[in-house]
C-alpha positions in Angstrom: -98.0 -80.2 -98.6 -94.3 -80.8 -100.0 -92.4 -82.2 -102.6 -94.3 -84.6 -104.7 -92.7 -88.3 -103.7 -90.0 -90.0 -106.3 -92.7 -92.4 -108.1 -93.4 -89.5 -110.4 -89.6 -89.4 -111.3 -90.5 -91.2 -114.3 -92.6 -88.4 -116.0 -90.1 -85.4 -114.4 -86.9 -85.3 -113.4 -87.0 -82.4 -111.0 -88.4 -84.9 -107.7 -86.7 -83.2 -104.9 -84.7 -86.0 -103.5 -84.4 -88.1 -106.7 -82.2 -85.7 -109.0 -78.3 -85.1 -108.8 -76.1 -86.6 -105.9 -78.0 -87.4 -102.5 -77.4 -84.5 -99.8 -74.5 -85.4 -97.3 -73.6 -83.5 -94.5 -70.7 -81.0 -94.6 -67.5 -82.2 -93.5 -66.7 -79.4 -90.5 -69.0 -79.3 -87.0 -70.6 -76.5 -86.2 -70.7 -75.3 -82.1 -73.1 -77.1 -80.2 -77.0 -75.2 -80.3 -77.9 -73.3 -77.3 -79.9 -74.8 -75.0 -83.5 -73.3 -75.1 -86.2 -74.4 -72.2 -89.8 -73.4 -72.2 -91.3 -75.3 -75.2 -94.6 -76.0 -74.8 -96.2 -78.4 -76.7 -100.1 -76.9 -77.0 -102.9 -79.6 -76.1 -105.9 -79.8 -79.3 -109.5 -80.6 -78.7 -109.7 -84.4 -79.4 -105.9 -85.6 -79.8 -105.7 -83.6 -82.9 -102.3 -84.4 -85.2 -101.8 -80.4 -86.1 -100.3 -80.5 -90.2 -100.7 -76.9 -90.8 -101.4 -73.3 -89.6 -102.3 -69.7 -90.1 -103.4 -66.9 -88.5 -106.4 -65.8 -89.9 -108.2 -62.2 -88.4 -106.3 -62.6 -85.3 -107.1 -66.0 -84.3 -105.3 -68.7 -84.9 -105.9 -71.7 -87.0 -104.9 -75.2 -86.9 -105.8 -77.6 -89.7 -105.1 -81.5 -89.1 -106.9 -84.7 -88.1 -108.3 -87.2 -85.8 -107.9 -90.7 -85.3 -105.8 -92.8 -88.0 -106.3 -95.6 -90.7 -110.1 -96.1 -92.0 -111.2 -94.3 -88.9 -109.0 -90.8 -89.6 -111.2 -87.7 -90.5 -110.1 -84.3 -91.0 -110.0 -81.9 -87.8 -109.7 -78.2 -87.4 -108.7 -76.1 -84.1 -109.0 -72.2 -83.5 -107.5 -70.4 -81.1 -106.9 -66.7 -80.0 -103.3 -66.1 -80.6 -102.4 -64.2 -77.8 -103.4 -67.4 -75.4 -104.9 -70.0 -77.9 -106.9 -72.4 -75.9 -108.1 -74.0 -78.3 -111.9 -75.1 -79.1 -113.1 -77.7 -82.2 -113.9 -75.8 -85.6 -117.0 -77.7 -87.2 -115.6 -79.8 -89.9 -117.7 -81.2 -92.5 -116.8 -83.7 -95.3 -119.2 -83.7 -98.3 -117.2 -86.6 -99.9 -115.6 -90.0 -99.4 -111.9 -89.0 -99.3 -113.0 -85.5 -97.5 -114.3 -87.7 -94.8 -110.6 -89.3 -94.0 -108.5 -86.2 -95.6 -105.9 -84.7 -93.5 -106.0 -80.9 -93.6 -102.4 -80.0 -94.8 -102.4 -76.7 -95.6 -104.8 -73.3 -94.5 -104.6 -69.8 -94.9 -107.3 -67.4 -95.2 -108.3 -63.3 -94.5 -110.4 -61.9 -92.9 -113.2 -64.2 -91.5 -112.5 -66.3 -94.2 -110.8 -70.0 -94.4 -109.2 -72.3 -96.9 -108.2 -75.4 -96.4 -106.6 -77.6 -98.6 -106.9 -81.9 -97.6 -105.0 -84.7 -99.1 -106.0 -88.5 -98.8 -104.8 -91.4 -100.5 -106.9 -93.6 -102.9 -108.0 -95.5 -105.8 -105.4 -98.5 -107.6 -102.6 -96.8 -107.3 -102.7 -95.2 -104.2 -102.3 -91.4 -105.6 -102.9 -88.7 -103.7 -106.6 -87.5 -103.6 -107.3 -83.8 -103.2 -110.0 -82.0 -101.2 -110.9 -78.3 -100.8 -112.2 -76.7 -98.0 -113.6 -73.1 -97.1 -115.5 -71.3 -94.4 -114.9 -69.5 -91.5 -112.7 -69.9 -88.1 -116.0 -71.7 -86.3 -117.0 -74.1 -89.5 -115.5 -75.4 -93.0 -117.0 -77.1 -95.5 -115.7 -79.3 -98.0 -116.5 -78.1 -101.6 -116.8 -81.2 -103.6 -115.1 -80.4 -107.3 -115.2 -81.9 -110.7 -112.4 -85.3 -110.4 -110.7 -83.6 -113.3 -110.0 -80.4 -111.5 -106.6 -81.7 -109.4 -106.9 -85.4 -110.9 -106.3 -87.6 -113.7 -103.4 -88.8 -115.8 -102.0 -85.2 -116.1 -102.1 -84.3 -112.4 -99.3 -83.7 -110.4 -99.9 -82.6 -107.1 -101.0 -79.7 -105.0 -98.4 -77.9 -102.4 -100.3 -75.3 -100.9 -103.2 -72.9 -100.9 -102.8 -69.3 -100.8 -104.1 -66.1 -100.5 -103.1 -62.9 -102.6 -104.5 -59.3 -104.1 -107.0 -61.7 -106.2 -108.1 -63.6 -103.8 -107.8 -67.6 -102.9 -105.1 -70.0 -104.7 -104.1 -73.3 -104.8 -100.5 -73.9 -106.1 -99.4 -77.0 -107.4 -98.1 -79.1 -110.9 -99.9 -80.4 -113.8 -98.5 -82.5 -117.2 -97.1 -79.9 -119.8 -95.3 -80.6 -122.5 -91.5 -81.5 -120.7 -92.6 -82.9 -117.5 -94.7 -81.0 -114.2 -95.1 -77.8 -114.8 -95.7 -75.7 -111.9 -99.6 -74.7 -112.2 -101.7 -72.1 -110.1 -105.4 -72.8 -109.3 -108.4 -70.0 -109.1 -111.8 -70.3 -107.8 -114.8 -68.7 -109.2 -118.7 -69.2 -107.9 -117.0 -72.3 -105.8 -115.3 -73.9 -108.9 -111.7 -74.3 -109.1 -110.0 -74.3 -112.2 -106.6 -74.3 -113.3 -105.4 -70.9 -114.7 -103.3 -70.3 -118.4 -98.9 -71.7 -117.9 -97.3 -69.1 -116.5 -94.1 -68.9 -118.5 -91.8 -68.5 -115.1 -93.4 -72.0 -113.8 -93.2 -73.8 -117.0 -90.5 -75.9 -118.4 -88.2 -75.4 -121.7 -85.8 -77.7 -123.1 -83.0 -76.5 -120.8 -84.5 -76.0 -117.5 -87.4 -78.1 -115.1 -88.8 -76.1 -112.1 -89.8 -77.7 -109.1 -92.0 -75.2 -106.7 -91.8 -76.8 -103.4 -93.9 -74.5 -101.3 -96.5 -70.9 -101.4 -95.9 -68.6 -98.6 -99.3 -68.4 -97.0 -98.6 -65.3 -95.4 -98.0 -63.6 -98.5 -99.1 -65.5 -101.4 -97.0 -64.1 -104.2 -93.7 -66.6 -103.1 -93.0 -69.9 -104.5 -90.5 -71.1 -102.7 -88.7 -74.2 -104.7 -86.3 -75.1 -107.3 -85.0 -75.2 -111.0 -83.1 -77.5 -112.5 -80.4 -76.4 -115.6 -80.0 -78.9 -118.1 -77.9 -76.6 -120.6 -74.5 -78.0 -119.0 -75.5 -81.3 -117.0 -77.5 -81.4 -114.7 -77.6 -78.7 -111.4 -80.7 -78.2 -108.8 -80.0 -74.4 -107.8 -82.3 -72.8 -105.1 -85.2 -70.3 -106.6 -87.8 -68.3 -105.9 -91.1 -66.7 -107.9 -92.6 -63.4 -107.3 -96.2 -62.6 -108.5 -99.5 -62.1 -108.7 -102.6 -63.5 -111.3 -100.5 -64.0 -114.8 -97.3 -62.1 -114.3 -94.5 -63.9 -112.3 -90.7 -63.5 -112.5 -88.2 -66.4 -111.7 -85.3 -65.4 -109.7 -82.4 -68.6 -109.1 -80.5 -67.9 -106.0 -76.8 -66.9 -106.2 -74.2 -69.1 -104.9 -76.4 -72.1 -105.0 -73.8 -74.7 -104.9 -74.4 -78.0 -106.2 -77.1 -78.9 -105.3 -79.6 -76.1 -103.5 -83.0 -76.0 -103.0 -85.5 -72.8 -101.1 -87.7 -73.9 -98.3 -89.6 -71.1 -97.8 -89.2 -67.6 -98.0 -90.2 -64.0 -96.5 -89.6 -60.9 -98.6 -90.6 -57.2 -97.7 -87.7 -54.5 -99.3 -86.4 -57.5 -99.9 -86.2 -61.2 -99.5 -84.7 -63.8 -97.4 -85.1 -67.7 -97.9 -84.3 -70.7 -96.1 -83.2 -73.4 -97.7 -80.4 -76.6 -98.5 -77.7 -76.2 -100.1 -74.7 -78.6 -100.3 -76.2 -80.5 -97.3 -76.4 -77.6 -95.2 -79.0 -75.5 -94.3 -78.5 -72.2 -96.0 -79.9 -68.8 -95.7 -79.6 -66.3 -98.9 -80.5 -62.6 -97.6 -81.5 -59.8 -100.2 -79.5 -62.0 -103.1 -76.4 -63.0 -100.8 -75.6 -66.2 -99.3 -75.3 -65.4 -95.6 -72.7 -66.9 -93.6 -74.6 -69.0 -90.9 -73.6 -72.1 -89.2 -73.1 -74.8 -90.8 -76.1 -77.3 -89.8 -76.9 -80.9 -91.8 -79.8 -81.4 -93.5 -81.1 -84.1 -95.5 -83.9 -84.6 -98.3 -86.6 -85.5 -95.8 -85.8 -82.1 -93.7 -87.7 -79.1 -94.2 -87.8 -75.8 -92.4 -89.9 -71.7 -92.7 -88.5 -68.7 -92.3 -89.9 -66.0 -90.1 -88.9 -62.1 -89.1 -88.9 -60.1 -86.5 -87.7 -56.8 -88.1 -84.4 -57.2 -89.6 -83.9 -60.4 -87.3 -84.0 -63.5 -89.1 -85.7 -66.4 -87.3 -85.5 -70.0 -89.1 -86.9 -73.0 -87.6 -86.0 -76.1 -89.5 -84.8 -80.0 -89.0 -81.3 -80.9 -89.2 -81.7 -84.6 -89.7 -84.4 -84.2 -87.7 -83.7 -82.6 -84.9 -85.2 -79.3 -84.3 -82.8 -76.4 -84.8 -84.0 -72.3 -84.7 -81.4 -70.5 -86.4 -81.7 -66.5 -85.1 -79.6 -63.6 -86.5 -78.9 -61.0 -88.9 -76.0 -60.4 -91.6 -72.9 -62.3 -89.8 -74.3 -62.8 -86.5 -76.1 -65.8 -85.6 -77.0 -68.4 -83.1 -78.3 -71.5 -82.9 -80.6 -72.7 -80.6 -82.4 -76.0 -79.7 -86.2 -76.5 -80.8 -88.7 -79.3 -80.6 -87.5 -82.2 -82.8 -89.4 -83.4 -85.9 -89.4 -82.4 -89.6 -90.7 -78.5 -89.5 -94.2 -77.8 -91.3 -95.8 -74.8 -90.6 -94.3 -71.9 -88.3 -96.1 -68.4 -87.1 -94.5 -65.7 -85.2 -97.2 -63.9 -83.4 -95.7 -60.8 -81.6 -92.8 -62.6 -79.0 -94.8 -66.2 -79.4 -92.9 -68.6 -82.3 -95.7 -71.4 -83.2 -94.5 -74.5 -84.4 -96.1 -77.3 -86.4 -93.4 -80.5 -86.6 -94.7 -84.3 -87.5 -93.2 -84.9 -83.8 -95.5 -88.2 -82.6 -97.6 -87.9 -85.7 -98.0 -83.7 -86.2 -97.3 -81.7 -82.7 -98.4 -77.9 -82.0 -95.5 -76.3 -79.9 -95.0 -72.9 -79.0 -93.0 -70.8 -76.9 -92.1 -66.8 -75.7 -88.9 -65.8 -77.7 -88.7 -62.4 -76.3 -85.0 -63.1 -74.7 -83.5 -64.8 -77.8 -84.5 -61.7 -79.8 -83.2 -59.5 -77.0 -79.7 -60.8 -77.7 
């Protein structure tokens, strides 16, 4: 899951999409993409809409759903990653809105699986959270207090996760200047919310906006602050951490408006992101000089490596773009259209999840665009 929609704008001004001047595209064109045959689009046991991914012990897992309106109900796919033909994980709802939830995010370790489903419901419409967890062959939905990601304080969830401590759930919850970026433990199969973390919490001159947890490594947020102390300016950020301690780090040269998609950090880091209405990459603290490629609130993108070769797949107003290079030298090549949600790079084989015809699972060899 993303950026929590605008009708919260209201109680928190840091909405992606509903703060500062709308994105616009940058004035000069960039060369045409590169051509780039081969994409397959990967067939899932019952018509499956794929939402999210991870690889999980070596196989491959694709969380989604089935069918659509009063008849949707979650659906999960596994798959060995080498040559996933995939076969029907055994899905079971406990509860009403498990029963039609969409599975939009999973990671896991291990054997192990979580799985994080989202439904709408109730007056209002909100968004009604379920949690999942089991194995690659079954996943169970854990039914939870309604208090635990609802009621009048909740914001919204973005992702689960997985780090040194074990599973997470990142999201926002009510503090006392708007949504407050909030992290989620589970303990004997209860989830609860865990103490503010001061790096995730608002003050009178700056709202944070996490926008997405890297599920490979759990301790990225990947996201946004907003700096109120001389009018108003959305700057790209990322936080580092683990349990209690996290560190806030805004990304230089963010523009005027900037936000961090997702990012991938070993020595150091690299994020994908917008910025100014571009798609922007910021490499070890420097703003890298790629192509310039439109983007737009509703585009979204991940960031992947292949040693010290970045590989970005992302929308520019949604058509699929994979961005491949290193310091100055990059290319741009054509990939399957649709806004970006989930992406895994298993050995040569890029995996992609886009909403393409509802939520499509593509994939394709990349060894000859990393040979170049």
């Amino acid at each position: 899951m993303r950026a929590i929609g605008c009708a919260a704008a209201s109680a928190v001004l840091v909405v992606t999409g509903c703060t500062g001047a709308p994105l616009t595209p940058p004035s000069s064109s960039p060369e045409p993409p590169v051509g780039l045959d081969g994409w397959v689009r990967v067939s899932l046991p019952s018509s499956m809409r794929a939402s999210s991914m991870a690889l999980v012990g070596g196989t491959l897992v694709v969380g989604g759903y089935v069918g659509s309106g009063t008849e949707r109900a979650p659906a999960m796919a596994r798959g060995a990653a080498a040559d996933p033909h995939f076969a029907a994980t055994d899905v079971r709802p406990e509860t009403p809105y498990a029963e039609v939830a969409d599975l939009v995010s999973v990671t896991g370790a291990g054997s192990s699986v979580v799985a994080l489903g989202s439904a709408h419901g109730g007056a209002h419409w909100n968004f009604r959270w379920t949690i999942w967890s089991g194995s690659t062959r079954q996943i169970i939905d854990r039914p939870q207090s309604f208090d635990a990601f609802g009621g009048e304080e909740a914001g919204g969830l973005l992702d689960v996760a997985w780090d040194a401590d074990g599973r997470m759930s990142v999201g926002t919850w009510q503090g006392a200047r708007g949504l407050d970026g909030r992290i989620w433990r589970v303990r004997d199969g209860r989830w609860s919310r865990q103490a503010p973390v001061p790096a995730l919490t608002n003050t009178a001159t700056r709202q944070v906006a996490p926008r997405a947890a890297e599920k490979r490594q759990a301790t990225v947020i990947s996201g946004s602050v907003i700096d109120l102390a001389d009018g108003v300016r959305q700057s790209a950020a990322i936080w580092r951490g683990s349990g209690a301690n996290w560190t806030l780090a805004v990304l230089p040269d963010a523009g005027r408006r900037s936000e961090a998609w997702s990012t991938d950090c070993g020595a150091g880091c690299t994020t994908l992101g917008a910025r100014d209405g571009a798609a922007a990459v910021w490499e070890n603290g420097t703003l890298a000089p790629v192509p310039q490629l439109p983007v737009g609130d509703h585009d979204n993108g991940v960031l992947l490596s292949d040693g010290d070769r970045v590989l970005a797949a992302f929308s520019s107003a949604g058509k699929g773009r994979l961005l491949v290079g290193r310091a100055s030298d990059w290319r741009v090549y054509i990939a399957p259209d649709g806004v970006v949600r989930s992406g895994l790079l298993v050995g040569s084989k890029l995996y992609l999840v886009t909403d393409d015809s509802g939520g499509a699972l593509w994939s394709r060899d990349v060894s000859d665009v990393l040979a170049r």
